[in-house]
C-alpha positions as CSV (number, residue, x, y, z in Angstrom):
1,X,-3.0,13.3,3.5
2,X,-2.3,16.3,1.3
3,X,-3.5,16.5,-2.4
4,X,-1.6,17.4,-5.3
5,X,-1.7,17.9,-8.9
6,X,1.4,17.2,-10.9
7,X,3.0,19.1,-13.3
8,X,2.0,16.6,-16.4
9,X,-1.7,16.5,-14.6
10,X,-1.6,13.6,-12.9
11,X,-3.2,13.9,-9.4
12,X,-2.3,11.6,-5.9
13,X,-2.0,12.2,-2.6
14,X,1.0,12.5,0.3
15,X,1.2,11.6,3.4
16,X,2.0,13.9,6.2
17,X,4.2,12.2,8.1
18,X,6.6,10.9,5.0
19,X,8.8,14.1,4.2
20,X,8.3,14.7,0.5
21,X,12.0,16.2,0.3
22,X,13.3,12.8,1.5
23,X,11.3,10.2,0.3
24,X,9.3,10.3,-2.8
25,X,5.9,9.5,-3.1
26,X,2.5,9.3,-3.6
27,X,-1.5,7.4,-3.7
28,X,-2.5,7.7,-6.7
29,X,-6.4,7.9,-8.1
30,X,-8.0,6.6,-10.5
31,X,-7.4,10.1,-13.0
32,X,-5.0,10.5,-15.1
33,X,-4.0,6.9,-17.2
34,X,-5.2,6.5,-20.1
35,X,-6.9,2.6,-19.5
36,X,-10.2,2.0,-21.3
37,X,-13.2,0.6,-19.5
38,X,-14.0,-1.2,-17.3
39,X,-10.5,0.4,-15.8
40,X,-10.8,3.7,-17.0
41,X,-7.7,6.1,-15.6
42,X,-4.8,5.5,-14.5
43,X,-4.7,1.6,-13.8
44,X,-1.0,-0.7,-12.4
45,X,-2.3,-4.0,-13.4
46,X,-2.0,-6.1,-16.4
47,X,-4.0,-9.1,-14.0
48,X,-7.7,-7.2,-14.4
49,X,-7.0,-7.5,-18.5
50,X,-5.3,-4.1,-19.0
51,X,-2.6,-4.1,-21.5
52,X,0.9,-4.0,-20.8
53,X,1.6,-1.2,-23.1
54,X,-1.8,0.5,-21.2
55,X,0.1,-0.3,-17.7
56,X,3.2,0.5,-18.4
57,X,2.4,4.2,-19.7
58,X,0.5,4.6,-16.4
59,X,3.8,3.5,-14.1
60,X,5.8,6.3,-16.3
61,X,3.2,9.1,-15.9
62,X,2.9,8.3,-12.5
63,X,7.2,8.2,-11.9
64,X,7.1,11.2,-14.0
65,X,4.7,13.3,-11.8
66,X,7.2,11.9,-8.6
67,X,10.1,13.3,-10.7
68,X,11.3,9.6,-10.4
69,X,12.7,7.7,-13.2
70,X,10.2,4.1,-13.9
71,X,12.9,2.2,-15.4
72,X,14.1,2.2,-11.6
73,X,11.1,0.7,-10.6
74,X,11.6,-2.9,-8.3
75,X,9.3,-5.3,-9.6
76,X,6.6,-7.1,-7.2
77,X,4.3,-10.5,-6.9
78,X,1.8,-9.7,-4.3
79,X,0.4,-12.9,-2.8
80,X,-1.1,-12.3,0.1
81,X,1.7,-12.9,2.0
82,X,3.7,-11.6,5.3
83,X,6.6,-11.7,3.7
84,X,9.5,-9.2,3.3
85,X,11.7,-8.6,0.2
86,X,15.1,-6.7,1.4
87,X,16.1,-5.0,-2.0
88,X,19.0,-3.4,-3.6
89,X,19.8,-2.0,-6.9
90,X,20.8,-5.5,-8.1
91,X,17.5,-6.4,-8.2
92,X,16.3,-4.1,-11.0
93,X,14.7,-5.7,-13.7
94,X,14.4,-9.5,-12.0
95,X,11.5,-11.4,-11.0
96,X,10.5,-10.5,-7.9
97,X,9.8,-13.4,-4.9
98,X,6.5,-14.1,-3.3
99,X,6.7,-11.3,-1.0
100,X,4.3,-8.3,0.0
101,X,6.5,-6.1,1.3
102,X,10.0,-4.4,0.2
103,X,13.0,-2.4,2.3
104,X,15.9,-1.0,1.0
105,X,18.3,2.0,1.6
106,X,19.2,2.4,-1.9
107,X,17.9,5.7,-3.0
108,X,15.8,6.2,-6.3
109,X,14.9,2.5,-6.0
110,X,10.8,2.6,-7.0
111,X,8.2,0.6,-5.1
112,X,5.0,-0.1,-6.5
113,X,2.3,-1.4,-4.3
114,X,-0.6,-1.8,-5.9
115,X,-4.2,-2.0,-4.6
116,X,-8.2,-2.0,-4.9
117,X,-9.2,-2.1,-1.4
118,X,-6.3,-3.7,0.3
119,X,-4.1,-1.7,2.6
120,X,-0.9,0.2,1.0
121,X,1.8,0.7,4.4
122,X,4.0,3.5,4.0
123,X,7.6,3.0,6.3
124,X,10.4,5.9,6.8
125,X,13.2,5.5,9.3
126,X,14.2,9.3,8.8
127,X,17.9,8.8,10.9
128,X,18.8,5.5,8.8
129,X,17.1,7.0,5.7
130,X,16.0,3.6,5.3
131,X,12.3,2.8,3.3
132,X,9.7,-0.2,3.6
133,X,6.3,-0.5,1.6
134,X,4.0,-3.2,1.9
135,X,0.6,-4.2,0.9
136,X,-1.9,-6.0,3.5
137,X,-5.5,-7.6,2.7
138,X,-7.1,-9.1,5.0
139,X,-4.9,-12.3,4.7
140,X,-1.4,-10.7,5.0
141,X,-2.9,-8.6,7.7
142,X,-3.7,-11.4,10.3
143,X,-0.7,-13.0,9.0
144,X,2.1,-10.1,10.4
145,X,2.7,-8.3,6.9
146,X,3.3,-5.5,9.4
147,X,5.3,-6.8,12.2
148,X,7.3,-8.5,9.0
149,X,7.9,-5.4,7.6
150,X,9.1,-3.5,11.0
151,X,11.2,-6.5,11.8
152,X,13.2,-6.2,8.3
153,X,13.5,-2.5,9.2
154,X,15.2,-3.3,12.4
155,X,17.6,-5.9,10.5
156,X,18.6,-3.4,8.6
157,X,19.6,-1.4,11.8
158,X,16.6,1.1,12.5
159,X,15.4,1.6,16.1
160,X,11.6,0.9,15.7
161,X,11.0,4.1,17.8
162,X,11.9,6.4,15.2
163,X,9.9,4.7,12.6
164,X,7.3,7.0,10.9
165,X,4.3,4.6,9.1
166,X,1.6,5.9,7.1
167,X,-1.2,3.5,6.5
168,X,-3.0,4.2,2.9
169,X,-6.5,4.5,1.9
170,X,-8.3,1.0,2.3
171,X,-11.8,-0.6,1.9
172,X,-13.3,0.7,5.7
173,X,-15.2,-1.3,8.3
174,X,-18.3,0.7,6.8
175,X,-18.3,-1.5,3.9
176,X,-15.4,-4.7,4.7
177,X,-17.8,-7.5,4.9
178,X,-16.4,-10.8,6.1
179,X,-17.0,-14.5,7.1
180,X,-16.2,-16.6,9.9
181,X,-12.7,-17.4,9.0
182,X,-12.1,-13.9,9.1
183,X,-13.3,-13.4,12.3
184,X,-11.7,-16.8,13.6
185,X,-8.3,-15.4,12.4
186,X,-8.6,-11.7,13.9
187,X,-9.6,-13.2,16.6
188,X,-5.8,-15.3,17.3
189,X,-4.6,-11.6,18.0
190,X,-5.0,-10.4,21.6
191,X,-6.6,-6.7,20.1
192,X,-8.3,-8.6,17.5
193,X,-11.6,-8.5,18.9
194,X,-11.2,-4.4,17.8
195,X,-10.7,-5.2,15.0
196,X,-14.4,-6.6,13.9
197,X,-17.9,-5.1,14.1
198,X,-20.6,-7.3,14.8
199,X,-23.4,-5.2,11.8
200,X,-27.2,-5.1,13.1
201,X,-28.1,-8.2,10.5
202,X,-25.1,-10.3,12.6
203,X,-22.9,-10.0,10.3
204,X,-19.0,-9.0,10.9
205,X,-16.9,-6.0,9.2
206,X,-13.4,-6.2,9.3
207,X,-11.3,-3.0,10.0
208,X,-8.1,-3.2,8.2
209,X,-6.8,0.4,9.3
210,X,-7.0,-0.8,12.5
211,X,-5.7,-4.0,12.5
212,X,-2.5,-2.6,11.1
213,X,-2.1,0.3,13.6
214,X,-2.6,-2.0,16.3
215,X,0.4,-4.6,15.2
216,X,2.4,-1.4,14.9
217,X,2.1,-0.6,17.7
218,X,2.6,-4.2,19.6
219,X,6.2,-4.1,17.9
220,X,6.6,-0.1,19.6
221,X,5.6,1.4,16.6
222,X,4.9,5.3,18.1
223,X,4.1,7.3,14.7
224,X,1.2,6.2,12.7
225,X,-0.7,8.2,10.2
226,X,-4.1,6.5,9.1
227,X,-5.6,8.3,5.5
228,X,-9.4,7.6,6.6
229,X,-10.4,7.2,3.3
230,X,-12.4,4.5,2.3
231,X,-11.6,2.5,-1.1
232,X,-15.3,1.3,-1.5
233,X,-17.0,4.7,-0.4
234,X,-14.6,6.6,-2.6
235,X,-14.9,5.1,-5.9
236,X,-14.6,8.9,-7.6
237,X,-11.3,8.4,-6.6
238,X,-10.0,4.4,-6.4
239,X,-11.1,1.6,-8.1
240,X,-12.4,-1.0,-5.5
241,X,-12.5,-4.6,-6.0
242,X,-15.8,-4.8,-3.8
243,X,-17.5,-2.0,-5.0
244,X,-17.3,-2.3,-8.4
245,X,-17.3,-6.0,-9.3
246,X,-16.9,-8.3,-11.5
247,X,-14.2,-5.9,-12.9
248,X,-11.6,-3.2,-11.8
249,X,-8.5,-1.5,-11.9
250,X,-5.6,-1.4,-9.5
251,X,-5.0,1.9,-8.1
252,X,-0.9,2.5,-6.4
253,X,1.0,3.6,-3.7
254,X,4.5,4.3,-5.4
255,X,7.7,5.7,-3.1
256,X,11.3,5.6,-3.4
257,X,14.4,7.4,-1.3
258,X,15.4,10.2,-2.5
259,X,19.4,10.8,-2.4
């Protein structure tokens, strides 16, 4: 991922693979909001206690440093889930389904994927100029959020070979520690047993990063960027849920088509 500071100040990072010129976005840090503690920075979520006012500030500095507009921006209600929301323009400004991910070919159409420590998925179809963003703990990983979200790619006619992901900073198998439902549910995937790290004391981490790679690639998935940053290592730079309880912010990916 490359790092950037935008013209208002506001820092966040880019992925490689996802051509800037084409498709608009960014991860952004912790810096540069103006939330008090115990969210200090540059916080999405009104859920940790945050104002609205507070949030919604954040979303237009953050649309402002993309050079994007935020009153374009497609509202979400993450749950968890391995669902997929195909959007248009219609759907500015209405409530959003239960759904964890979002595709559209609609240019200047903003999604916000928000996070602290679950994986933010990045998806470009450069010949269909076609976009899909998704959000993946744990629960939505084992559950197909990213099979779900190629599959509503190819629905909308892309070729899943020429489908560029980028896979967003997450909480790493240094620090992801989980139970036995966990492992039980990794486990119901044929690469699952990759996916967890029996620790020295017995207990199991779970590797989201490669979780997600690895159902990418079962649909043929070929171009996968992985940010190798860890959420809970790098709390100078993203609030993490695990890390830093009882209290945090919400950190976001945020990318839309440009036309």
């Amino acid at each position: 991922m490359r790092y950037t500071v935008a013209d208002n100040g506001v820092p966040y990072f880019q992925f490689e693979s996802i051509p800037p010129e084409r498709v608009a976005h960014g991860v952004f840090t912790r810096a540069g909001g103006i939330s008090p503690d115990p969210w200090p920075g540059l916080n999405f979520s009104t859920t940790v206690g945050d104002s609205a006012a507070n949030v919604l500030h954040n979303q237009r500095l953050a649309h402002e440093a993309l050079g994007l507009d935020a009153d374009r921006m497609i509202n979400r209600h993450l749950m968890h889930t391995a669902r997929t929301w195909h959007v248009s323009a219609a759907d500015i400004g209405r409530p959003a389904p239960h759904a964890d991910g979002a595709v559209s070919r609609e240019a200047a159409l903003s999604f916000v994927m928000t996070s602290a420590d679950c994986q933010t998925i990045l998806a470009y179809d450069p010949i269909h100029h076609l976009l899909a963003a998704a959000h993946a703990g744990w629960r939505g990983t084992v559950a197909g959020m990213a099979m779900s979200l190629i599959h509503a790619m190819q629905r909308e006619g892309s070729e899943v070979a020429e489908i560029r992901v980028a896979l967003g900073p997450a909480i790493g198998p240094c620090c992801y520690e989980v139970g036995d439902a966990v492992v039980a549910a990794a486990k119901t995937w044929p690469e699952g047993n990759g996916w967890v790290q029996r620790q020295d004391n017995g207990r199991f981490h779970f590797d989201l990063s490669a979780a997600n790679a690895a159902i990418m690639r079962r649909v043929g998935v070929r171009h996968i960027e992985q940010s190798g940053l860890c959420t809970a290592c790098r709390t100078d730079l993203f609030y993490s849920h695990r890390a830093e309880p009882p209290t945090t912010g919400r950190f976001a990916l945020i990318a839309a088509l440009r036309p």
